[in-house]
N, C-alpha and C positions, 0 to 999 in steps of 0.2 A: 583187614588191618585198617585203624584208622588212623587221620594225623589232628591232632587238638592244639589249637591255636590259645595257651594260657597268657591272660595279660594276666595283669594285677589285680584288677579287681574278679578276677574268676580263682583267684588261689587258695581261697580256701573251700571252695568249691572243690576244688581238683586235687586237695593236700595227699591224698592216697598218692596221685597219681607223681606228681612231684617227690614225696620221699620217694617212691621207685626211682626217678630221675639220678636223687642224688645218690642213692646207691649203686646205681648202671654208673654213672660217671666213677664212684669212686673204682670201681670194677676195673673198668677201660683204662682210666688216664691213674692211675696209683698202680692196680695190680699187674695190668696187661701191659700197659707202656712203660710202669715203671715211672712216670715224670714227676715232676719233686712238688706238688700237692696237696694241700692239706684236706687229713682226710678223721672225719669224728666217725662216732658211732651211729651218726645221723647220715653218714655218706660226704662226698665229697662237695664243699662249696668254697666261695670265696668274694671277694669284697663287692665283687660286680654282681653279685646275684643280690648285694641290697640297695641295687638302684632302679628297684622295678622294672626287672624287664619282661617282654612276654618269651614264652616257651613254646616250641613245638616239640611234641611227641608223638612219635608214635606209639601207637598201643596195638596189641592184637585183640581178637574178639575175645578173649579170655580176662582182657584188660591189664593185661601183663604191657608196662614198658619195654621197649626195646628199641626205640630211638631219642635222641630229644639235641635242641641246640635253645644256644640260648641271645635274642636279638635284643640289641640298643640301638637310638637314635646316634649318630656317629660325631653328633653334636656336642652331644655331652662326655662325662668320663670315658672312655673306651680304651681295652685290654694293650693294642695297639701302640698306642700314644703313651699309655702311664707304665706299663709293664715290658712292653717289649720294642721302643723307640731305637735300638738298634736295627730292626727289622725296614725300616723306614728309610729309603734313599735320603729323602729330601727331610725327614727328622719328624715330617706332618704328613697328617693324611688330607688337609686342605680339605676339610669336607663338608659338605653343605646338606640342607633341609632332604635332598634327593637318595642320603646314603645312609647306609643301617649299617652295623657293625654286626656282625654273627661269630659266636665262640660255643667253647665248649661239645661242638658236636661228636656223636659219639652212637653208633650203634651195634647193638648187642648181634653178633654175626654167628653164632651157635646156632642162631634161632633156626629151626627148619622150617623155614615160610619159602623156600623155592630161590630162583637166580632167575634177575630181571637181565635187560640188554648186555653184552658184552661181559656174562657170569658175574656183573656185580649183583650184590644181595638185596631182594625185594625193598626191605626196610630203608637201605641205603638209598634207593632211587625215590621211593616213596617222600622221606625226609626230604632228599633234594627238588622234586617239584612241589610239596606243601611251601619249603622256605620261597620258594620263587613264585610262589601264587601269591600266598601271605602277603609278600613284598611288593606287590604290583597293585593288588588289593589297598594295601596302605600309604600308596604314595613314592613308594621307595624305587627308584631304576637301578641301583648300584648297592652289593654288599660285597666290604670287605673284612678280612677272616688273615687271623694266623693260624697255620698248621706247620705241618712237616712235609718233605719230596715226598712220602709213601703217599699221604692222602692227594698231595698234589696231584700223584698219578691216577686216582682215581676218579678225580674232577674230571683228569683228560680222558679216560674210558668211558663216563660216562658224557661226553659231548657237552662240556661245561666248560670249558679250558679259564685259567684262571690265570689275568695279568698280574704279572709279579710289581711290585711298589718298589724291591729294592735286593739285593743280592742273598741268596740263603746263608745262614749264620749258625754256629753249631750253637747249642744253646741246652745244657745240660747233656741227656743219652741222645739226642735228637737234633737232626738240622733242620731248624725251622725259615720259613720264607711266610713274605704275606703279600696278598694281594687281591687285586677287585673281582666280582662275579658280577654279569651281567645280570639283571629280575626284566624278563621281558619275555613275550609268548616265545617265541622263538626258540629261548632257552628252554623253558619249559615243557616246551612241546618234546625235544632232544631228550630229555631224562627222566619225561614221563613215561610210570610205568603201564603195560596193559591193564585196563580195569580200572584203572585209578579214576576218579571224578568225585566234584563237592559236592558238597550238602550246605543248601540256604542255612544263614544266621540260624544257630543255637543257643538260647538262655542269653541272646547281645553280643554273642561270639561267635566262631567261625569253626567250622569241624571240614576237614575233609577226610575220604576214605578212599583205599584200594580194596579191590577185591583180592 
């Protein structure tokens, strides 16, 4: 399994790999979760995927998607602030040059690629030390993220624990909360899966893999 680090300027490089994305997202967050979505024939996207952001995915050796998020400078537009400002104690996420914004994560958990620490899903864990490499790699000590309690819970399984910004809120079928992730070895080290390790600059980009 690998994790591909897509900016913008590798996307059409990677357009295979991206339409899987949007159709694994429309999967997950329309079919499986159910959340209110917009979803074409193209899979599911939305406003924030036209502010260039980079991707991570994972892929398997077969090159089948099966994980991916999607990271912004927390500078600019973010999911957070314009879309889900109830989520937000204080209304702002006060953020600076050091914090990245991560949405959209979503992994395909059918897959039989095995159960890393604490029987969460390879992929799952894999995703979560690419974003925290990525993150450290580029600058970034701090990513914050809305989701829901479930995934909350599985931040805390896998030794990620994640500071909430401001009280959970029901928000469609789903109660959602948001808050910070540490990007630092430490963390990384916690949710790293066995096997996992990077591969030097690819084509000006960044590839890591698990085994």
């Amino acid at each position: 399994m690998q994790v591909f680090t897509v900016s913008p300027d590798r996307y059409v490089h990677h357009s295979n790999h991206l339409r899987q994305m949007h159709r694994l997202r429309a999967a997950v967050f329309g079919e499986r979760l159910e959340w209110d979505v917009s979803i074409t024939d193209a899979g599911e996207r939305d406003e924030y995927d036209d502010l260039n952001p980079t991707y991570i995915l994972a892929v398997t050796d077969g090159q089948k998607v099966v994980g991916s998020a999607r990271i912004l400078s927390a500078l600019g537009p973010t999911m957070l602030e314009r879309t889900f400002p109830q989520l937000l104690a204080s209304g702002s996420l006060h953020a600076s040059a050091s914090m990245a914004e991560s949405s959209r994560f979503c992994v395909d958990t059918s897959l039989a690629a095995g159960r890393g620490g604490g029987q969460l899903h390879l992929a799952t864990l894999t995703m979560f030390a690419g974003i925290i490499e990525w993150s450290m790699a580029n600058g970034y000590d701090k990513i914050v993220t809305a989701t829901d309690l479930r995934f909350e819970r599985i931040l805390n399984r896998a030794g990620w624990p994640m500071k909430r910004l401001g009280d959970p809120v029901a928000i469609g079928n789903t109660v959602a909360v948001a808050g910070t992730l540490p990007a630092d070895r430490e963390s990384f080290e916690r949710v790293c899966p066995q096997g996992y390790h990077s591969i030097a600059g690819h084509h000006g980009g960044q590839i890591r893999s698990a085994a």
